[in-house]
N, C-alpha and C positions, 0 to 999 in steps of 0.2 A: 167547507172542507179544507184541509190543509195538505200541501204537498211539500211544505217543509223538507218533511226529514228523509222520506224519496230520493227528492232533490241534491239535499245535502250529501247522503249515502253515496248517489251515482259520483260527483263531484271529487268525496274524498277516495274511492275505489279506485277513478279514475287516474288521482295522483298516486296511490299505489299503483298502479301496474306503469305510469310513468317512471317512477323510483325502481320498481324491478328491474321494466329494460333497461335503464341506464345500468345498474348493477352486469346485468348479462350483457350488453354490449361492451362493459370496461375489464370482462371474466379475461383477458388477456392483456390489460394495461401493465406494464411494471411498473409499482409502484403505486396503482390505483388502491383506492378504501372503499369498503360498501357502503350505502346510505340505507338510512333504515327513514319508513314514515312513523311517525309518532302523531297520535292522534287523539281527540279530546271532546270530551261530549257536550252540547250545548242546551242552557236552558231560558226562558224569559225572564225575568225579573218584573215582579206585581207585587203590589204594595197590600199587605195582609193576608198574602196568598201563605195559605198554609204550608209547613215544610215538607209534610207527606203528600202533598196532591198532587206537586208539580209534575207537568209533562216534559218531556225533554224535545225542542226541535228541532235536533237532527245530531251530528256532529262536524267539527271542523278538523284541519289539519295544522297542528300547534307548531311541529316542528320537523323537518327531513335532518338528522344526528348523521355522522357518519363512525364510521366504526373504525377506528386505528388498531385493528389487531394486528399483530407479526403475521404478515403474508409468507409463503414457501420459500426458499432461497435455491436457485437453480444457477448451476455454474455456465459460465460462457467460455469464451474462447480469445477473449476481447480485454487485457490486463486493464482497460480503462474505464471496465464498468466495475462498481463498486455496489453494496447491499450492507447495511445496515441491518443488523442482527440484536435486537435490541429496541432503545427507546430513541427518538431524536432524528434530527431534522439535518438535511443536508441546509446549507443558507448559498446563499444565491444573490446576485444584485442583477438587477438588470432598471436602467435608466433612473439610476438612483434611489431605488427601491430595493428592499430587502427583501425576498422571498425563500420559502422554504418546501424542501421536497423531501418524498421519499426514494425516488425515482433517481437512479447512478448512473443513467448511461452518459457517459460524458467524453469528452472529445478534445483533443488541443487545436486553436483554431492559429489564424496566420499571425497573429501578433506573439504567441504563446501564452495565453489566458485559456485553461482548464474550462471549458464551456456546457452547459447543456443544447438538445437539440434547436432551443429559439435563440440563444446564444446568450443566455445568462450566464454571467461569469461565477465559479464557484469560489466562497469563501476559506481564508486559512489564517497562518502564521505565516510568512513569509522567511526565509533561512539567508542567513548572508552568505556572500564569496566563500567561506570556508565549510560551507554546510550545516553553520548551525543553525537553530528554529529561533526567532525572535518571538520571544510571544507579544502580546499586548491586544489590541484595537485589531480583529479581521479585515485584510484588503484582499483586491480576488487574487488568486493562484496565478503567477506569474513564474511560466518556466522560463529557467536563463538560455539565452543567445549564445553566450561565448563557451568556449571547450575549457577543458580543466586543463592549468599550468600542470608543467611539469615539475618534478620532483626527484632531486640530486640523491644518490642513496646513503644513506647514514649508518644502516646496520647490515650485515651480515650471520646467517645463524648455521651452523652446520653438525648435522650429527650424523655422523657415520661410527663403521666397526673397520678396525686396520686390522690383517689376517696377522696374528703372531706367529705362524705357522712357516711364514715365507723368508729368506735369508735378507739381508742387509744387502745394498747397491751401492754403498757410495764408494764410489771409481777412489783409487790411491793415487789417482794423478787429477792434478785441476785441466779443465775446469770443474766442479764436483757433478754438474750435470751435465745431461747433455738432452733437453727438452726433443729434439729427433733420434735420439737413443734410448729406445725402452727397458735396455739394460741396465741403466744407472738412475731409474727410479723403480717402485712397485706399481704404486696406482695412479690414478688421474681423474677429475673430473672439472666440469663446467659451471659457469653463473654468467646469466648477465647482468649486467649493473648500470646504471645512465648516471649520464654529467648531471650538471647547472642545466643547458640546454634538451634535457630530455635523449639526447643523441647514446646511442648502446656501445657501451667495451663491453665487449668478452674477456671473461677473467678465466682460463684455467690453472686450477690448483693440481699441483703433481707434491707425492706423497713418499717420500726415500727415506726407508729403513735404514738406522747407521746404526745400531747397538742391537741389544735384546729387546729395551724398553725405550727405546729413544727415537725421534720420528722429524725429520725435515719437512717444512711446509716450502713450497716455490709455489708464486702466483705470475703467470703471464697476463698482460696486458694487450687483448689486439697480437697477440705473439712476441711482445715485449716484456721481458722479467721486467717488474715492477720493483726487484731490489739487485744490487748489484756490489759487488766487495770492492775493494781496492783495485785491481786488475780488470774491473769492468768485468768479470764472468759474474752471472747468477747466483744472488745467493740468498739463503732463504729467509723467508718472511716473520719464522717466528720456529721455532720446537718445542714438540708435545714428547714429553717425560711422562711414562705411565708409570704407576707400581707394579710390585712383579706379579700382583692378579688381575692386572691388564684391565682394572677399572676405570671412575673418573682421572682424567691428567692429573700429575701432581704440577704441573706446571704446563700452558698459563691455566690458572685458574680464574681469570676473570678476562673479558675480553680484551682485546690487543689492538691497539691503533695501525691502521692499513692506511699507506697515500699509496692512489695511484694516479704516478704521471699522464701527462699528455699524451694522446699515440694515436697513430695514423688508422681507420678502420679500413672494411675490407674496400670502402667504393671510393678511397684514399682521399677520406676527408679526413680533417682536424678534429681530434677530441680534446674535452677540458681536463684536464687534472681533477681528480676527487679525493680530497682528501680528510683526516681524520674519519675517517670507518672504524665502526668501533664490531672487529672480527671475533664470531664467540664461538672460539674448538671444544668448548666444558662438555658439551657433547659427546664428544670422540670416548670410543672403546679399543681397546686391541685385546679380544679373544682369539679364540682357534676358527675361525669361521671365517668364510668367504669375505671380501672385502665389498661393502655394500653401505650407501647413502642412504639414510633416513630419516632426513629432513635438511633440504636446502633454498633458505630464503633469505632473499633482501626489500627494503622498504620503498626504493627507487622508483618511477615511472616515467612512461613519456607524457607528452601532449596529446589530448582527445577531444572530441567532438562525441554529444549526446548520442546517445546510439537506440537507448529506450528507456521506458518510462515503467516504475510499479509501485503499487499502494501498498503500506502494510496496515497492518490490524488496529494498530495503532495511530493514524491516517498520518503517517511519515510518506509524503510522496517522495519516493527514490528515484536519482536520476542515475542511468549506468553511463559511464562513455566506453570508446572503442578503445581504450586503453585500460580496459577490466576494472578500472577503479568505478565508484562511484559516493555519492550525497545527499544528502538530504536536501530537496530544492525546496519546504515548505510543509506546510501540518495542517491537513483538513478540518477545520471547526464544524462541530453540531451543536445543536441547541432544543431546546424539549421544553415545554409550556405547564403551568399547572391544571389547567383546563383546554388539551385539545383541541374539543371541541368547537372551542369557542373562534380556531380561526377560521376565516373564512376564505373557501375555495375558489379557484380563480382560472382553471381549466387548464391545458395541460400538465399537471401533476404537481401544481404549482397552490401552495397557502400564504393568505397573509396572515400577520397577528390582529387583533382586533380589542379595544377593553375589556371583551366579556374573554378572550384568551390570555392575558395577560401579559408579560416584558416576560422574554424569553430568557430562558438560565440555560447558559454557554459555558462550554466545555471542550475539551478534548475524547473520541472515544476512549470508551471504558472508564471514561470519569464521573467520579457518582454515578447519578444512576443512566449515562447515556450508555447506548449499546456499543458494541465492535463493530468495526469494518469488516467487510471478507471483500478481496480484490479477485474478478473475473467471476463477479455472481451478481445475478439481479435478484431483488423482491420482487415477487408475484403479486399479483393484485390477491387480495383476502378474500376473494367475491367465492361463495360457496355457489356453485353452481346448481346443486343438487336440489340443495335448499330455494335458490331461487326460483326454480322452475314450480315447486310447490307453491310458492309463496304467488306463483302467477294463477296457477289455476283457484284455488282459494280468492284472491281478488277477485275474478272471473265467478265465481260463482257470488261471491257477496255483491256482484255489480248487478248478475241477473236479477239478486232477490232484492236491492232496493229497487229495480227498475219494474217489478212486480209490486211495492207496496203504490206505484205510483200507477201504473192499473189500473189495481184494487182500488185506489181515491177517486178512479177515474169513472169507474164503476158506479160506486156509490154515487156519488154523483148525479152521474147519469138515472139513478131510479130516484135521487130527489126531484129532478127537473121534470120527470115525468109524471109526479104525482098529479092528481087531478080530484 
């Protein structure tokens, strides 16, 4: 009598409901894949044994596949975990090995190398001093140390409306203003602007109607006119000449070189001189309407220190500093296999490649066919829960019933021994 395929049965059942609970215990992993058993039936091999006669004894279990389907993407709260939306593999080194995940939750540790939880460094582009992405050859994600230079300002843009509605101020005695006399301008407004050294002037522009269509600009400096006539009184920066339907200026019509001198600020330090500003009034209107700014920006900044960190879609890691500016410190690399399957799992949510997976084809997201990023979202592990709970009791019952054909052998048996 043979208990083969009994045997066999309990055996392979038994690796199924091994592969289940692994599935339901990883039903909360990010970034986990389900395994599926694959399984395959066994027969002997005899020499002239008919093709129809053979019995089969038992089966084995050929292979445990895992299943890379797009698990759910659930948002966090954490800009440093990342999800893959899509096909493709984060990559990873860790002791000079390349590993790959699907798993984003990742951290900056004390060196600033981009890490996962065992402290695999994540792969990228690296970006130079000026923020751009070098591509070539992936090294791991290295955020920079140092804060961002400052930055001298070069441009100025201003678009306001000047009320045509309002009468002319310019005084018939010099000096023609008087920057503490509201009298002898209409309007005024503010910019700041930095040296060489990142250090702030305050610039205000006052605004003194002399004709119908005719418009003085004065800029102080730190409360120092920045132009000055013959007599050392203030005098103006530049004149906006509109036509008589108070449109674009007729003059300037293209932007105007601004220096501004050296001057003392408010905590009576030294400022640098800044000069060639290239100042753009093409903006300016004079209708009938209230006098009102809308749009006033320069290109300038101080010194900063990293302040935070975020992914985009495109795995552009963006660094902000505390000086509102920000860079690109680097470009996350994925990469995708033509056979999956074929890598092999290595536990924490971690695959290698293998020759039955073959050399991995790299890319940037969204390139070919690798997926998007999404920054402050994980993948969910793919484990259908529902399904697996089915898939247990089913083993469970196919375990009972090989463990009844072994019985039943056991049976028989027993009334062969007994014969007499």
């Amino acid at each position: 009598m043979s208990f083969q395929q009994g045997l066999s049965g309990l055996n392979a059942a038994s690796k199924n409901l091994e592969i289940i609970g692994n599935n339901v215990a990883n039903a909360n992993t990010y970034g986990a894949k389900s395994s599926r058993a694959e399984f395959g039936d066994m027969y002997a091999s005899a020499l002239g044994a008919a093709g129809g006669s053979n019995i089969g004894i038992g089966v084995n279990l050929q292979a445990v596949t895992q299943q890379f389907s797009q698990g759910n993407l659930t948002t966090t709260a954490n800009g440093m975990d990342v999800a893959i939306n899509g096909q493709g593999f984060f990559e990873l080194q860790q002791n000079g090995q390349t590993l790959y995940s699907r798993n984003g939750q990742f951290q900056v540790n004390k060196e600033g190398f981009i890490v996962n939880n065992q402290g695999a460094q994540l792969l990228g582009y690296p970006a130079d001093g000026q923020g751009v992405i070098q591509p070539g050859v992936a090294a791991p994600l290295q955020l920079p140390t140092a804060g961002i230079d400052p930055s001298a300002t070069t441009e100025i843009t201003m678009e306001l409306n000047l009320d045509s509605r309002v009468a002319a101020t310019l005084p018939t005695t010099t000096p023609q203003v008087n920057f503490s006399d509201a009298t002898t301008y209409n309007n005024a407004t503010s910019l700041t602007v930095f040296d060489a050294k990142g250090q702030d002037v305050a610039l205000t522009y006052y605004f003194q109607k002399t004709t119908t269509d005719t418009w003085n600009v004065y800029v102080t400096a730190n409360g120092t006119s920045v132009a000055v006539d013959g007599a050392g009184d203030p005098a103006p920066v530049t004149t906006i000449n509109f036509p008589s339907n108070g449109g674009t200026p007729t003059s300037p019509t293209a932007p105007i070189a601004l220096d501004i001198p050296a001057s003392t600020n408010a905590a009576g330090a030294q400022t640098l001189a800044i000069t060639g500003i290239q100042l753009d009034l093409t903006g300016a209107t004079q209708y009938g309407a209230t006098f009102g700014v809308t749009n006033l920006k320069q290109d300038g900044y101080a010194p900063g220190q990293m302040s935070g960190l975020s992914i985009e879609d495109s795995g552009i890691v963006m660094a902000t500093y505390s000086n509102g500016q920000s860079k690109p410190a680097g470009q996350i690399e994925l990469s995708t296999f033509r056979n999956v399957q074929g890598l092999k799992p290595l536990g924490g949510n971690l695959w290698a490649r293998t020759f039955e997976s073959g050399d991995p084809i790299v890319g940037t997201p969204s390139q070919g066919n690798l997926g998007v990023l999404q920054s402050g979202a994980l993948e969910e592990s793919n484990v259908d829960l529902t399904a697996e709970l089915v898939n247990m009791i089913t083993a469970q019952r196919i375990y009972q019933a090989n463990a009844q054909t072994i019985k039943t052998q056991d049976q028989v048996l027993q009334t062969l021994v007994n014969l007499r």
